[in-house]
C-alpha positions in Angstrom: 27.1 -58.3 -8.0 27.6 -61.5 -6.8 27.8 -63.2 -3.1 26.3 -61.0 0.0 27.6 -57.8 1.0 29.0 -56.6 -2.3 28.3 -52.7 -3.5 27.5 -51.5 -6.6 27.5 -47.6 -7.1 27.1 -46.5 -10.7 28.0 -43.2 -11.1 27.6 -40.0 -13.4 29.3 -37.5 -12.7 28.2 -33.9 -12.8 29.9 -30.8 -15.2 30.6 -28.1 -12.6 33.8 -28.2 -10.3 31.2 -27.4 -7.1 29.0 -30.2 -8.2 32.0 -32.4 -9.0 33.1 -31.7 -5.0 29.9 -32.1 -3.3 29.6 -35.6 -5.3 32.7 -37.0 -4.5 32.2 -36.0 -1.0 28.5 -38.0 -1.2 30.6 -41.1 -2.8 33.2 -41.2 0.2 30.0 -40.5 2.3 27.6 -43.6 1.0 31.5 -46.1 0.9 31.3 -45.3 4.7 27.9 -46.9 5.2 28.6 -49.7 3.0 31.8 -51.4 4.0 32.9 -54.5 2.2 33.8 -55.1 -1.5 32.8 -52.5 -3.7 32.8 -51.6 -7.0 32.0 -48.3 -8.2 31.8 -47.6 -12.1 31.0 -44.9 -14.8 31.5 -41.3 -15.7 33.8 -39.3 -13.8 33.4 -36.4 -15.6 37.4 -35.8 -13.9 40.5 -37.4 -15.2 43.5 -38.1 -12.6 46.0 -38.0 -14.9 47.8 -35.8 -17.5 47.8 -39.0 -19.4 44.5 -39.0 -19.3 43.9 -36.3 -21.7 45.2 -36.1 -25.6 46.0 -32.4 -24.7 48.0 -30.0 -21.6 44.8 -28.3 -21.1 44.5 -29.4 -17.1 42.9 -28.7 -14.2 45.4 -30.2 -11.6 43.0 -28.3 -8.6 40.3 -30.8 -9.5 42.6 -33.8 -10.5 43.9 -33.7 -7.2 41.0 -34.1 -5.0 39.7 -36.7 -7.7 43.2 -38.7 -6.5 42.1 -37.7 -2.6 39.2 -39.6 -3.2 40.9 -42.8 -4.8 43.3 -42.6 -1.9 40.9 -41.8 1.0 38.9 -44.8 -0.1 41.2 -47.1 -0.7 40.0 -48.1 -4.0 42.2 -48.9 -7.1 41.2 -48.4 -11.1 40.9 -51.7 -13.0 43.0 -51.4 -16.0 41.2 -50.5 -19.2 41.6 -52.6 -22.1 40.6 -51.7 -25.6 41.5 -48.1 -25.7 42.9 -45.4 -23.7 40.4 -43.0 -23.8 36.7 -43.2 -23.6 34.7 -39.9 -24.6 35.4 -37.3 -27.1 34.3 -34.0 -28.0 34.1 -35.2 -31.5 36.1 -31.9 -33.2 37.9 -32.0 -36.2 40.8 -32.0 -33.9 39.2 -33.8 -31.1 39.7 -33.5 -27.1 39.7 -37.0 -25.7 39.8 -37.9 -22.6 39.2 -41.0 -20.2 36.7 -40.1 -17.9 34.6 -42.9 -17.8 36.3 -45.6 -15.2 36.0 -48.5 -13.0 37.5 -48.5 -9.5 37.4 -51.7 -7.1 38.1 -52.4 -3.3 41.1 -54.9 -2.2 38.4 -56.9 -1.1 36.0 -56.7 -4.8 38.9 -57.8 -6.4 40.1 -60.7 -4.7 36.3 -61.8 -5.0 36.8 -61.1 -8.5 40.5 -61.9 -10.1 39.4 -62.4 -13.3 37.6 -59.9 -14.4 38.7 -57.7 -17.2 37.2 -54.0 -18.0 37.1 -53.6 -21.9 36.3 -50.2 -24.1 33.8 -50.8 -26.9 33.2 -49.3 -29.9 29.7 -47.0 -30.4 28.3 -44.6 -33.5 25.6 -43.5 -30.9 27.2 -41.7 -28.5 31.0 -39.4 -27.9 31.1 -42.0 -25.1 33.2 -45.6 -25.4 30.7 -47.8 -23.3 32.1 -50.0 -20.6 32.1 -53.3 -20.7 32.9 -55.6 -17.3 33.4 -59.4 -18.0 33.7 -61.0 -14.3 34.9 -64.5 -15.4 37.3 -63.6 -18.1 39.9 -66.9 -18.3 42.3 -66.7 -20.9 44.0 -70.2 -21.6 46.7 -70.5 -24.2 45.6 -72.0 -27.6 47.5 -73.8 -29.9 48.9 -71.8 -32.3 47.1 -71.2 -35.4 49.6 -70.9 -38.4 48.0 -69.6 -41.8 49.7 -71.1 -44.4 49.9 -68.7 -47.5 49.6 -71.5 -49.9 45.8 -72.0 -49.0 44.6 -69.0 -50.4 45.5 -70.5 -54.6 43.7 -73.2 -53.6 40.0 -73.4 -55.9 37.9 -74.2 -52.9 39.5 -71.2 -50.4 36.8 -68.6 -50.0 34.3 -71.4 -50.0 36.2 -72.6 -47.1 36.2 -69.6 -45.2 32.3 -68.9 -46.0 31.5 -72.3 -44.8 33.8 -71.9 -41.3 32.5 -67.9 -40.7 29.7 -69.2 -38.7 29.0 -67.8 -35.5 25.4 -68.2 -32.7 23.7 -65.2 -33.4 22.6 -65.0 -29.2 26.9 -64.1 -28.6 26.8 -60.4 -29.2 29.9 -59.3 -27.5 31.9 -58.3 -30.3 35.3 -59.3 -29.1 33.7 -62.6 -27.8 32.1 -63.3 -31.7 35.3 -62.8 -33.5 37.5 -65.2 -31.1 34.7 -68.1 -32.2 34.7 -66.8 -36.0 38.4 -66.7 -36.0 38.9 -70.4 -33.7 35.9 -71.6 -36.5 37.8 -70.5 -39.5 41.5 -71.7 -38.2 40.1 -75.5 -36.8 38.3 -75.7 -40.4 41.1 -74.3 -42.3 43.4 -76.5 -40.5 41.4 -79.8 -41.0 41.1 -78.4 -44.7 44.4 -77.8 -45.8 46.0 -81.2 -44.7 
């Protein structure tokens, strides 16, 4: 993380409601000798709301001391964008639930106002990776208006081909289609006039 005395725990949580005690209980422990802003992230293996799980199937015991812990430690989650849950039991009629999560000090995020926590798609795993972007400014655009007359034009899908052009090195997914879809609308634009 960046600047001096910023903390970094990356967590996974264990399975078993003992283990899931005795680890929140080391967390609190280790945010005690590291004071200052901190960020902790990963798998929770606990939800701390009913609206985290897609069914009533709850264990409110263990929910609660996972919101003792949020509270105790005055940390806050970072809003999730992307999705609203993040693992899967990958059934036919699947259990999801959000257990994987990002919390933040006051003091982390004033450091870091911009940053925005996003939910990306995997085949690999029954886990939605996590993806923190600490310098995420969004600027309004001019509007791109599609005009429905371009597409019985001859030279349209050429067009397109020719602006779907993107640096192979940008690999975040949501990043590449914003510069394939500003490529296609600036060329489109200059195109159709």
């Amino acid at each position: 993380m960046e600047g001096p005395g910023c903390w970094l725990s990356v967590v996974y949580a264990p399975q078993e409601d003992e283990q899931k005690i005795i680890f929140l209980e080391e967390l609190s422990d280790r945010r005690i000798i590291c004071p200052g802003p901190w960020l902790v992230i990963g798998d929770f293996n606990m939800i701390l709301n009913a609206a985290d799980k897609s069914n009533n199937r709850l264990d409110r015991r263990m929910m609660g001391k996972f919101k003792r812990f949020v509270d105790d430690n005055g940390i806050k989650e970072l809003s999730l964008h992307g999705r609203k849950f993040t693992w899967s039991n990958e059934r036919e009629v699947p259990t999801l639930t959000k257990i994987d999560r990002a919390f933040v000090s006051v003091d982390w995020e004033l450091d870091h106002p911009d940053c925005l926590l996003q939910a990306l798609s995997t085949s690999t795993s029954d886990h939605y990776p996590l993806y923190l972007s600490l310098e995420e400014h969004i600027q309004p655009r001019k509007r791109f208006r599609f005009e429905l007359f371009w597409v019985k034009l001859d030279e349209f899908l050429d067009a397109v081909k020719e602006a779907w052009v993107c640096d192979e090195a940008i690999t975040d997914p949501f990043h590449r289609l914003d510069i394939l879809l500003r490529n296609t609308a600036k060329y489109l634009t200059a195109w159709g006039q």
